[in-house]
ChimeraX commands (.cxc) that place a marker at each C-alpha (Angstrom):
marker #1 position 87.88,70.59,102.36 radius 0.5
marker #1 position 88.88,73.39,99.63 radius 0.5
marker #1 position 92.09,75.18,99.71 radius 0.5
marker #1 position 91.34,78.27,101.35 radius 0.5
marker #1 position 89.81,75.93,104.14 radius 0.5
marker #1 position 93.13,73.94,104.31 radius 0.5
marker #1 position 94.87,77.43,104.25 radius 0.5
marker #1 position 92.46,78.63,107.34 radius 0.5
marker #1 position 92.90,75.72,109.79 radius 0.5
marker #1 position 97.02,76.15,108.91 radius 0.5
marker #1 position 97.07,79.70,110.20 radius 0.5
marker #1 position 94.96,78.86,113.15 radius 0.5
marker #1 position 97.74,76.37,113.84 radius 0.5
marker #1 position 100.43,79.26,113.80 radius 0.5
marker #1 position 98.43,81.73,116.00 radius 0.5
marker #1 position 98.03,78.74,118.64 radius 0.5
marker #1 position 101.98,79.03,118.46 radius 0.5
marker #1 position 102.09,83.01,118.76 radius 0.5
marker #1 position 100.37,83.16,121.77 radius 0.5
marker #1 position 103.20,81.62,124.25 radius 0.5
marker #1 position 104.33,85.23,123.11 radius 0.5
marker #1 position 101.62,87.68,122.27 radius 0.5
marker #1 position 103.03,90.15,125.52 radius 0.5
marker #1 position 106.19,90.07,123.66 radius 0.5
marker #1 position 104.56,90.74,120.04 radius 0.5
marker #1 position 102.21,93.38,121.57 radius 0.5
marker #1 position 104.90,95.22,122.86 radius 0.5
marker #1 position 106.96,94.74,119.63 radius 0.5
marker #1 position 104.01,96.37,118.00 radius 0.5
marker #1 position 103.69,99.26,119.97 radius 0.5
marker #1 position 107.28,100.05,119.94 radius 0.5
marker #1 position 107.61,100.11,116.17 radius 0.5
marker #1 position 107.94,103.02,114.30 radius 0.5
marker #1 position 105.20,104.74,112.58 radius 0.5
marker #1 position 103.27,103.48,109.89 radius 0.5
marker #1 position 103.28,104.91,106.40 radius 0.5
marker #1 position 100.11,106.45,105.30 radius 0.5
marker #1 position 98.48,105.30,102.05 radius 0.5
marker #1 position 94.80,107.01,101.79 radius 0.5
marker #1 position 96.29,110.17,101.38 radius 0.5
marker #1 position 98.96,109.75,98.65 radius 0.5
marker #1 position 96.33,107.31,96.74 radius 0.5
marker #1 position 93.56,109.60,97.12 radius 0.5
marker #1 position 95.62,112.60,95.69 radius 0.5
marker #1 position 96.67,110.44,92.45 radius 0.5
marker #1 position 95.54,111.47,88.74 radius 0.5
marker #1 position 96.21,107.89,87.57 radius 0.5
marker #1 position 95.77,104.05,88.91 radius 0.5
marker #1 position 97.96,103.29,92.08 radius 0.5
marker #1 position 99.86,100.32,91.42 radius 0.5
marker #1 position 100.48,97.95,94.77 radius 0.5
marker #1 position 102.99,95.96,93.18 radius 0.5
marker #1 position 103.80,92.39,95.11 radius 0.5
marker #1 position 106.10,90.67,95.95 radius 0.5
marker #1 position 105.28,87.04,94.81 radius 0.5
marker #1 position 107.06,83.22,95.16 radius 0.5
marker #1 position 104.40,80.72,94.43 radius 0.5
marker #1 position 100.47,80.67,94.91 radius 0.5
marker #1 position 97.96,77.32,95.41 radius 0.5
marker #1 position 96.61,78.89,91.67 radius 0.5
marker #1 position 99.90,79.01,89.94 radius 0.5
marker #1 position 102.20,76.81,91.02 radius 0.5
marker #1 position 105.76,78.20,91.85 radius 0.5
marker #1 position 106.36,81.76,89.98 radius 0.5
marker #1 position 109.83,82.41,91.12 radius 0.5
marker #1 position 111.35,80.82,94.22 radius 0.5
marker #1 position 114.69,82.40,93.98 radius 0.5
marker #1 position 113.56,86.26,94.25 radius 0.5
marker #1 position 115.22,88.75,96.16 radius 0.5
marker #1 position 112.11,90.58,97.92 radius 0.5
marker #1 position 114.40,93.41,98.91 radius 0.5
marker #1 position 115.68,93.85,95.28 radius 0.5
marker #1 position 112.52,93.37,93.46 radius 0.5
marker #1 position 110.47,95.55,95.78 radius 0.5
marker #1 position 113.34,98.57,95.48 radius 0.5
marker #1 position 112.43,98.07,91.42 radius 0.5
marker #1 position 108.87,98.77,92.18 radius 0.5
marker #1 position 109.15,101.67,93.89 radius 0.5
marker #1 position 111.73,102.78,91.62 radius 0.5
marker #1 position 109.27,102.56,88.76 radius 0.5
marker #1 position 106.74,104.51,90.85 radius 0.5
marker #1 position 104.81,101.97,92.56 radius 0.5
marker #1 position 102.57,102.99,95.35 radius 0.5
marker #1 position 102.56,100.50,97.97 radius 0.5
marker #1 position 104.24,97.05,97.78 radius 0.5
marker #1 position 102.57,93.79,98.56 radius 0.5
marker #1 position 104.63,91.06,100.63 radius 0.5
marker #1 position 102.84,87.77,100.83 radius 0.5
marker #1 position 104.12,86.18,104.20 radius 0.5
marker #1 position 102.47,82.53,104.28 radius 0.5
marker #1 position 105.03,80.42,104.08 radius 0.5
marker #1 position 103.15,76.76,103.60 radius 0.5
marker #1 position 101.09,78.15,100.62 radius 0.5
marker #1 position 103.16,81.38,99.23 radius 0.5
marker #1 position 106.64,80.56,100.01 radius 0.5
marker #1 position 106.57,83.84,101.93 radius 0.5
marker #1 position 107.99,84.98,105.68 radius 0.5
marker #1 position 107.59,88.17,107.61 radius 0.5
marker #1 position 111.62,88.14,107.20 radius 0.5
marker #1 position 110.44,89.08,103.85 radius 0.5
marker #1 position 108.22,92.37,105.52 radius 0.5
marker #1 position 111.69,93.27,107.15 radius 0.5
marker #1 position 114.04,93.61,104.41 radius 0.5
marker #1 position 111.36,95.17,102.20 radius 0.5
marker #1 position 110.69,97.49,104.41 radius 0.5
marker #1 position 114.59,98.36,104.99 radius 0.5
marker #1 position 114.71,98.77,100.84 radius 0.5
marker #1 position 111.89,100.91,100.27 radius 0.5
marker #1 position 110.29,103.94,101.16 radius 0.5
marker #1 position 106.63,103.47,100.12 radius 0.5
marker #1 position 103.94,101.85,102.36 radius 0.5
marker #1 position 104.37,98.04,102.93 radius 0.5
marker #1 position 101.35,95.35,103.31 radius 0.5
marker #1 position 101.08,92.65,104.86 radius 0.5
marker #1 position 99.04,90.05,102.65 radius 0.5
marker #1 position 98.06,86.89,104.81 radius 0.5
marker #1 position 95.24,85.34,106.13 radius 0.5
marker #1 position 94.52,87.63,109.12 radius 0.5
marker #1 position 92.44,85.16,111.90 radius 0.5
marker #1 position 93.47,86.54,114.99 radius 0.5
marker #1 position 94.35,90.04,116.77 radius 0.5
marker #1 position 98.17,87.97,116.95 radius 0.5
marker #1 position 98.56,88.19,113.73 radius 0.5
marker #1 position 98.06,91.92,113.40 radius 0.5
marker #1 position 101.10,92.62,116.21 radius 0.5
marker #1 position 102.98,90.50,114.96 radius 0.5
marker #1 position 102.83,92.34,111.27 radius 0.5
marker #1 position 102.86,95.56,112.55 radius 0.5
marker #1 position 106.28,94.64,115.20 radius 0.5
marker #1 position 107.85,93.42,111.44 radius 0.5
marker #1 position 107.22,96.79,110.19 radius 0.5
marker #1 position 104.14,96.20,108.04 radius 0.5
marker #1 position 102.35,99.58,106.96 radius 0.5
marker #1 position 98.68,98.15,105.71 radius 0.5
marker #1 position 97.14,94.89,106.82 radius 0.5
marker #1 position 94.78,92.66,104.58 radius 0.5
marker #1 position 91.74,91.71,106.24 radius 0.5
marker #1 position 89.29,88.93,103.67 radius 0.5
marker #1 position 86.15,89.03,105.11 radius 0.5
marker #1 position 85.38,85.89,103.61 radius 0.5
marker #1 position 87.46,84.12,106.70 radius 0.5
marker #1 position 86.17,86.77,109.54 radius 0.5
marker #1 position 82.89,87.01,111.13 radius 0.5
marker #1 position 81.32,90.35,110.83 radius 0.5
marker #1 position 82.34,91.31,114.52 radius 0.5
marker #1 position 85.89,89.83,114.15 radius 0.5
marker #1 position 86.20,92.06,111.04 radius 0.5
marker #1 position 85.19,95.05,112.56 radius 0.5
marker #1 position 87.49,94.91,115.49 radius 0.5
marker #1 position 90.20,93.99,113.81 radius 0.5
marker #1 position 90.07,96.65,111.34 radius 0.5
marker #1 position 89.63,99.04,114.30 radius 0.5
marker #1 position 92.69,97.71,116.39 radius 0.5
marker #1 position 94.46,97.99,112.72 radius 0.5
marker #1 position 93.35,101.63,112.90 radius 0.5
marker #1 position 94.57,102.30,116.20 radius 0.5
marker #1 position 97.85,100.97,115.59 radius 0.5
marker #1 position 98.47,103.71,112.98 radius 0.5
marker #1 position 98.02,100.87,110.15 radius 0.5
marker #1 position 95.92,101.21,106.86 radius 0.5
marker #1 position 93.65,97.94,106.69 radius 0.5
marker #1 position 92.50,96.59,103.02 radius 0.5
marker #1 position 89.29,95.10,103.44 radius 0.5
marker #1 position 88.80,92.88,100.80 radius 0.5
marker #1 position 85.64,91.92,99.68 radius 0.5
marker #1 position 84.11,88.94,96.78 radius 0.5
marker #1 position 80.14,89.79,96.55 radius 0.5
marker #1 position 77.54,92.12,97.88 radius 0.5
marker #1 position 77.05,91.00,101.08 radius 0.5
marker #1 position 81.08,91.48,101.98 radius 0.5
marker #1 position 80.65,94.54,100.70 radius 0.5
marker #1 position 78.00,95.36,102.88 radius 0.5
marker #1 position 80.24,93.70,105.98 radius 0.5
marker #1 position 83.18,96.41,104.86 radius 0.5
marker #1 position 81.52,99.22,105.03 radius 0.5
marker #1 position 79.98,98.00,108.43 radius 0.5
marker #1 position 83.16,97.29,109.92 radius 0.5
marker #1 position 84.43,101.09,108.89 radius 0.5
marker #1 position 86.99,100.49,105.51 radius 0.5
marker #1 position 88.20,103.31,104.16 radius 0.5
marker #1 position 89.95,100.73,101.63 radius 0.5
marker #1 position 88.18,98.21,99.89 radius 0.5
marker #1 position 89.71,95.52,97.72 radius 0.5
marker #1 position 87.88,93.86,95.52 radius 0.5
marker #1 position 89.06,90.33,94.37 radius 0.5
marker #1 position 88.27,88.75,91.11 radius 0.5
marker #1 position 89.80,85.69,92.31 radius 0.5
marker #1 position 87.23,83.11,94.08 radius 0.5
marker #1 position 88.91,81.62,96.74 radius 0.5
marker #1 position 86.87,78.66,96.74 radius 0.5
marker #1 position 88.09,77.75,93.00 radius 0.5
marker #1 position 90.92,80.11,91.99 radius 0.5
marker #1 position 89.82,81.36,89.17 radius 0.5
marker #1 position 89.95,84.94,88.47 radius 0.5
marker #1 position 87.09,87.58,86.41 radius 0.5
marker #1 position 87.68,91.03,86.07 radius 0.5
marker #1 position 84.16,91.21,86.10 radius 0.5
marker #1 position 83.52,90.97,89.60 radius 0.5
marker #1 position 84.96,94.76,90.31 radius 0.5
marker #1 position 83.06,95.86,87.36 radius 0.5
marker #1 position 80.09,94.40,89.26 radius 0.5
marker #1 position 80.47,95.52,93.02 radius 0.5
marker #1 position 82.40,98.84,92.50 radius 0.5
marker #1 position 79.19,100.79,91.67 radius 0.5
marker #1 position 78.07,99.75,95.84 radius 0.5
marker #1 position 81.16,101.12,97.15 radius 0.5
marker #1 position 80.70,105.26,98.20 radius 0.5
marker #1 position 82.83,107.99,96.50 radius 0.5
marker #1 position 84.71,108.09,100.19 radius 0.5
marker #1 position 85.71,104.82,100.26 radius 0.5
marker #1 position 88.87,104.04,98.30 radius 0.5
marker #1 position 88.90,100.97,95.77 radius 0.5
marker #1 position 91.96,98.41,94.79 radius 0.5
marker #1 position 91.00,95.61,91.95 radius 0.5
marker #1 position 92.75,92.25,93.20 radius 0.5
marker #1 position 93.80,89.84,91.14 radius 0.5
marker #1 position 93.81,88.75,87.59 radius 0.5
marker #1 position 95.66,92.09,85.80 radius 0.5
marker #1 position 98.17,91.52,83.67 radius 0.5
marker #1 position 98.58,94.53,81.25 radius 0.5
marker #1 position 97.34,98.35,80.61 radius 0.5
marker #1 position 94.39,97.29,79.09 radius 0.5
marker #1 position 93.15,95.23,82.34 radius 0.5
marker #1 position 93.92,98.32,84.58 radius 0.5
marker #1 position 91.99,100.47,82.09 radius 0.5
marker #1 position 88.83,97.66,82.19 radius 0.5
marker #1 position 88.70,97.98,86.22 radius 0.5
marker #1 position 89.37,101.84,86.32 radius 0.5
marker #1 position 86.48,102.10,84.36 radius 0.5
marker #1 position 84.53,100.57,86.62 radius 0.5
marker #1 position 85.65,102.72,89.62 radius 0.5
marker #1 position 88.60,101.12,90.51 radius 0.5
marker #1 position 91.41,103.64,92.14 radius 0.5
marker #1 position 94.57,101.18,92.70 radius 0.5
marker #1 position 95.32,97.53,91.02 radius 0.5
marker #1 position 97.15,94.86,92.98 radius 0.5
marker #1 position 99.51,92.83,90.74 radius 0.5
marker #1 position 101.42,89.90,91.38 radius 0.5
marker #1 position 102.13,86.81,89.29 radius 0.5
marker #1 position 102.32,89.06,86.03 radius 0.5
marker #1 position 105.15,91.61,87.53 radius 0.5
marker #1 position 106.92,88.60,88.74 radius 0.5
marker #1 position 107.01,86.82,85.36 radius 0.5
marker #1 position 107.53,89.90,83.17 radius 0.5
marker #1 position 110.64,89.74,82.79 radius 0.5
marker #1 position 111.07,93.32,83.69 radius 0.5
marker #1 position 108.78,94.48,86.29 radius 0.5
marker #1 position 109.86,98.37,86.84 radius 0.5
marker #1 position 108.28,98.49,82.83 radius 0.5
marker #1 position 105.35,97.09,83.29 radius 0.5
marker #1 position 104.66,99.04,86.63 radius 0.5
marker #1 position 104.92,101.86,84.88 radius 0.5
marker #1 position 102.71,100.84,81.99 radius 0.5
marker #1 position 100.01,100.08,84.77 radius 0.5
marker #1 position 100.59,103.04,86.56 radius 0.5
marker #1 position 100.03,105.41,83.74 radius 0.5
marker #1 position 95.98,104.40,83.61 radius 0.5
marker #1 position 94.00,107.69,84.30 radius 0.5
marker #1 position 91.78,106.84,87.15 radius 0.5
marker #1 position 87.63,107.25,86.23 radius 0.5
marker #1 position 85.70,107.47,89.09 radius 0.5
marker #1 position 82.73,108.64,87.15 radius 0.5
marker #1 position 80.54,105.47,87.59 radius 0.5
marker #1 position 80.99,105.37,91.43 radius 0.5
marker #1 position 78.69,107.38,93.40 radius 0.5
marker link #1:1,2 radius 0.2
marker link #1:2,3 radius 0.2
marker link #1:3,4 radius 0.2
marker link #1:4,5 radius 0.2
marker link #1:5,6 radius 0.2
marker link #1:6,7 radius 0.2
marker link #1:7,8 radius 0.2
marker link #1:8,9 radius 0.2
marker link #1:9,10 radius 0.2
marker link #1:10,11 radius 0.2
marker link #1:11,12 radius 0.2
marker link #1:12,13 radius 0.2
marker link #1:13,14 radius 0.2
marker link #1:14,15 radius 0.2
marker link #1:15,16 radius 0.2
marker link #1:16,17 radius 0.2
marker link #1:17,18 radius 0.2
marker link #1:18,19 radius 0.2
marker link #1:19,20 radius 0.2
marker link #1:20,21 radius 0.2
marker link #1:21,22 radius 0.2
marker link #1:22,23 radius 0.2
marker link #1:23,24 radius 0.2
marker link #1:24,25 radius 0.2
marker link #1:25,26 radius 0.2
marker link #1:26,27 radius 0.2
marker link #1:27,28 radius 0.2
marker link #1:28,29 radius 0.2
marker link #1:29,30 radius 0.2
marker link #1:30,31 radius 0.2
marker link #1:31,32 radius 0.2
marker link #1:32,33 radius 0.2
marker link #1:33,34 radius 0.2
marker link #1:34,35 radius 0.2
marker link #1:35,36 radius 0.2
marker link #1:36,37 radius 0.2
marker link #1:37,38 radius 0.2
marker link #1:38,39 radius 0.2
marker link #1:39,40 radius 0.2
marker link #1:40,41 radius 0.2
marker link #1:41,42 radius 0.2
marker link #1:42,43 radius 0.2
marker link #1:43,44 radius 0.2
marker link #1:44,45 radius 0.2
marker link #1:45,46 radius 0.2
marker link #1:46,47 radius 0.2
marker link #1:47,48 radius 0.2
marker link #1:48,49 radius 0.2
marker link #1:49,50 radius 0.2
marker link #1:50,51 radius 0.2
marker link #1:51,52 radius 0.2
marker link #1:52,53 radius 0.2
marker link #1:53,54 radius 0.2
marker link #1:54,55 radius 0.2
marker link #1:55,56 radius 0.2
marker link #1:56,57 radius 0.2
marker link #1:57,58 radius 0.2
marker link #1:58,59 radius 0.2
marker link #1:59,60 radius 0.2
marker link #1:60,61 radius 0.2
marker link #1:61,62 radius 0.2
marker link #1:62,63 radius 0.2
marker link #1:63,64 radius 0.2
marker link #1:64,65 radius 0.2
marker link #1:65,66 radius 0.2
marker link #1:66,67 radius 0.2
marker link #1:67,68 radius 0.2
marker link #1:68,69 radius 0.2
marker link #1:69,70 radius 0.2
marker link #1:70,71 radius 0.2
marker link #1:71,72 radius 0.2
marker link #1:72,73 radius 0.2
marker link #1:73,74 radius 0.2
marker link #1:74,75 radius 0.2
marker link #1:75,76 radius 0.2
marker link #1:76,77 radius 0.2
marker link #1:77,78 radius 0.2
marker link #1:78,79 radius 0.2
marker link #1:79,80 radius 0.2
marker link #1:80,81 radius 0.2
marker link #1:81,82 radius 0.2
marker link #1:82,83 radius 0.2
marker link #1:83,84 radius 0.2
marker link #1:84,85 radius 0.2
marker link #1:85,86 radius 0.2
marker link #1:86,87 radius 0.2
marker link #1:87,88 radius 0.2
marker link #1:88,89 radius 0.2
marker link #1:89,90 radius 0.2
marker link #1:90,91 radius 0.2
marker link #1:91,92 radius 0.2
marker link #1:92,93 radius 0.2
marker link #1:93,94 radius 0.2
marker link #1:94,95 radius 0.2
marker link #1:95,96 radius 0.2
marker link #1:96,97 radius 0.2
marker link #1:97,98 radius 0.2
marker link #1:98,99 radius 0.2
marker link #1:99,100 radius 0.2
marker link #1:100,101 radius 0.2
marker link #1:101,102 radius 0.2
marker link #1:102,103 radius 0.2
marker link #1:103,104 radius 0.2
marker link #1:104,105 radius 0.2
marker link #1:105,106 radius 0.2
marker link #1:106,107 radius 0.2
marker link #1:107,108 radius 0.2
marker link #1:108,109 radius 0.2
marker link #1:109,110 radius 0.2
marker link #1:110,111 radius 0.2
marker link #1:111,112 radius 0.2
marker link #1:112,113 radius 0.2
marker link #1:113,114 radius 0.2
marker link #1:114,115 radius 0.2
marker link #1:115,116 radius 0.2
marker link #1:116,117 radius 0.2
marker link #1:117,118 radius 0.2
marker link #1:118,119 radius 0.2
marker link #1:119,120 radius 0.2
marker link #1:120,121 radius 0.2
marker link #1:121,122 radius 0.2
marker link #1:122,123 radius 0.2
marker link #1:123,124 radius 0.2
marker link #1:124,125 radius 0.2
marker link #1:125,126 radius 0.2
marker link #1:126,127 radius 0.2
marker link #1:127,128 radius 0.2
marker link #1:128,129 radius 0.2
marker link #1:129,130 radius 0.2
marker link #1:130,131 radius 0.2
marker link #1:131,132 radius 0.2
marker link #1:132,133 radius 0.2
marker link #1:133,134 radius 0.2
marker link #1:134,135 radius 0.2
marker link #1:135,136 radius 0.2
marker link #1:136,137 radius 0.2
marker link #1:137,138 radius 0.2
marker link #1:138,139 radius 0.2
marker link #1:139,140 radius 0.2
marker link #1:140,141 radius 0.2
marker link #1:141,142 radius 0.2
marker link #1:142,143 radius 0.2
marker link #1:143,144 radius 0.2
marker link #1:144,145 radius 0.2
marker link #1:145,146 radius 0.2
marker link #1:146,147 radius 0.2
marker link #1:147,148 radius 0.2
marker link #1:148,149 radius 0.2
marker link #1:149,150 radius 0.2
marker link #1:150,151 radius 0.2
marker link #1:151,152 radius 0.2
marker link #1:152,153 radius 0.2
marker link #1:153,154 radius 0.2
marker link #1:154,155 radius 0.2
marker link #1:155,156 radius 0.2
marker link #1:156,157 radius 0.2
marker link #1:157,158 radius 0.2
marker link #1:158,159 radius 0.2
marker link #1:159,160 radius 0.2
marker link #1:160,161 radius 0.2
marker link #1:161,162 radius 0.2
marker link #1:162,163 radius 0.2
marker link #1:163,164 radius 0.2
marker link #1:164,165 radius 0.2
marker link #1:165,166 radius 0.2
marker link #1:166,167 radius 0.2
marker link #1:167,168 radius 0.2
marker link #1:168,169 radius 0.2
marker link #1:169,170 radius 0.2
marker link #1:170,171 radius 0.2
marker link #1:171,172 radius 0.2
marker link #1:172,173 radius 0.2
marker link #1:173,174 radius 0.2
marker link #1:174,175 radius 0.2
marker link #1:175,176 radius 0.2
marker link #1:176,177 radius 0.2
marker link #1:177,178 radius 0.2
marker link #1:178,179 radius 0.2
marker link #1:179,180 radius 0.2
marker link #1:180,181 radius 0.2
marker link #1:181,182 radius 0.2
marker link #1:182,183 radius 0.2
marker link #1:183,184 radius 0.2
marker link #1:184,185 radius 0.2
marker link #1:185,186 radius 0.2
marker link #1:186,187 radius 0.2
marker link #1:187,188 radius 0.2
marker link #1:188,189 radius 0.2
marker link #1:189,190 radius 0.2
marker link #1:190,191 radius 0.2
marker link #1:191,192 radius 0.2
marker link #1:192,193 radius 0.2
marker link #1:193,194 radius 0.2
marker link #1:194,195 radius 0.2
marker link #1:195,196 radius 0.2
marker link #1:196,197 radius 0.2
marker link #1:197,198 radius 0.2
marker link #1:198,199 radius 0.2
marker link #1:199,200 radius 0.2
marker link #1:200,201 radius 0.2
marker link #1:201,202 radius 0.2
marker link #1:202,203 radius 0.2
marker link #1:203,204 radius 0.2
marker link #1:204,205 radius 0.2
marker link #1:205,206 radius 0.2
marker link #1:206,207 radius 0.2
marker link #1:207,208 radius 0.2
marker link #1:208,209 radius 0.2
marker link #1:209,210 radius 0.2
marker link #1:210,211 radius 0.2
marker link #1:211,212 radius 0.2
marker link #1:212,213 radius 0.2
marker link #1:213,214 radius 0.2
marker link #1:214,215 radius 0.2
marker link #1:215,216 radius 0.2
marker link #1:216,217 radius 0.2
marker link #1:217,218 radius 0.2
marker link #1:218,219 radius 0.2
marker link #1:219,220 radius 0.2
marker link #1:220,221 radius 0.2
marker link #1:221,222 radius 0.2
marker link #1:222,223 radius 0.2
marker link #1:223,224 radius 0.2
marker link #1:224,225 radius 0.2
marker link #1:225,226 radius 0.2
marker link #1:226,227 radius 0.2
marker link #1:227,228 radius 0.2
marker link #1:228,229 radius 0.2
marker link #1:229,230 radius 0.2
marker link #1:230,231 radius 0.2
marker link #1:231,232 radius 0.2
marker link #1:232,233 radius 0.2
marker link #1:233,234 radius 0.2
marker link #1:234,235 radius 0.2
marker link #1:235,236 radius 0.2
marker link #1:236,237 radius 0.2
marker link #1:237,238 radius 0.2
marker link #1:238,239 radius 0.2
marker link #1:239,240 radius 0.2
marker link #1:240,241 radius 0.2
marker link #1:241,242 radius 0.2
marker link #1:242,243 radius 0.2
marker link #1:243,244 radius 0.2
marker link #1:244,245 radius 0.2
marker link #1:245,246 radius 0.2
marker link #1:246,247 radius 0.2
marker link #1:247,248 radius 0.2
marker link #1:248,249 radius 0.2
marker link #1:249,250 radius 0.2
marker link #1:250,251 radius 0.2
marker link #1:251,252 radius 0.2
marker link #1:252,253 radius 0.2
marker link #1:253,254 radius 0.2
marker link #1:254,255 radius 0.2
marker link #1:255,256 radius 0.2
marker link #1:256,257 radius 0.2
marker link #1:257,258 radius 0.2
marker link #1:258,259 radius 0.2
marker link #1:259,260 radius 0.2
marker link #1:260,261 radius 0.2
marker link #1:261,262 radius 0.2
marker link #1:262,263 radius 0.2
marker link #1:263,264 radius 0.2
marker link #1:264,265 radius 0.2
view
């Protein structure tokens, strides 16, 4: 069994859990206050959105910084003009907790997402009751069907999903299932190992209309300008912010990457 198969049958573990209280979470959900956009204020940008995240430890690279304060770390980010922050909320895997969604989301202004390992409807009411903005859906764990509703219900709860995709036939999947967001990960779940080629390779599928965030692997300017190139609109960073040493500089260094959307049709 590989990791992201270890990760899988963990989660379904936790939604058994949620559902002695999925009224209560459903409610929660409905009750929260309204989602930030994102489409709109990425889709009016000049230069690469940056979705800066908040990071602890992955299965990839070990622990990256147990001791950080989400709340303070995401304030830097948006400080330094970030456009949506990332919260990992695994906790076996990521060191992560939706306590972490809560105070980020009481320290910042910009959209929050929710980056997990989405199985089950649960999951989404449960992010969107701790005040998550955007929800990331990897098709690679979802059925086609299970992808598309849960993108939908995403929808209808005023929530931006990322739909993130690995190879052609994902991509195919997204744009099925409705995305208006697409990330694209050069990390292989399967083996953990990252190439920035694989958004130079499926960005050219994705339409004008859809939007397009390179996951994984960027760790300076130069990266962000290899993957704009190639169509990319946003970057999602992680482990590099977290171990810059100053991560409001290096934000801005990503951020200031004209976007080139001239080899996307």
């Amino acid at each position: 069994m590989h990791i992201l198969e270890r990760i899988v049958a963990t989660k379904a573990d936790e939604v058994s859990a949620l559902r002695r209280s999925a009224a209560d979470l459903r409610r929660a959900a409905e009750a929260a206050p309204p989602p930030c956009p994102v489409l709109g204020p990425l889709g009016d940008r000049a230069r690469v959105g940056v979705i800066a995240e908040v990071k602890r430890r992955s299965p990839g690279a070990g622990e990256i910084d147990m001791g950080l304060d989400p709340a303070s770390l995401a304030a830097e980010y948006e400080a330094a003009g970030a456009l949506a922050v990332s919260v990992l909320t695994d906790g076996p895997w990521f060191g992560g907790s939706l306590e972490d969604i809560r105070s980020v989301k009481r320290a910042v202004g910009v959209p929050v997402l929710r980056k997990d390992f989405v199985i089950d409807p649960l999951q989404v009411y449960e992010g969107r009751a701790a005040g998550a903005d955007m929800m990331l859906l990897i098709l690679r764990i979802l059925d086609p069907v299970l992808a598309r509703d849960l993108r939908a219900m995403i929808h209808d709860l005023g929530m931006t999903a990322l739909v993130e995709v690995h190879d052609e036939w994902e991509i195919e999947t997204a744009l099925r299932a409705g995305a208006a967001l697409v990330g694209i990960n050069n990390r292989d779940l399967s083996a953990f190992r990252t190439d920035l080629g694989v958004t130079e390779r499926l960005a050219r599928y994705l339409p004008g209309e859809v939007l397009v965030v390179s996951e994984s692997g960027i760790r300076g300017a130069d990266d962000v300008a290899r993957v704009a190139a190639a169509g990319a609109d946003a970057v999602l960073v992680g482990e590099a912010l977290v171990r810059s040493g100053d991560a409001g500089r290096l934000v801005r260094e990503l951020g200031a990457v004209p976007r080139r959307r001239e080899s996307r049709p």
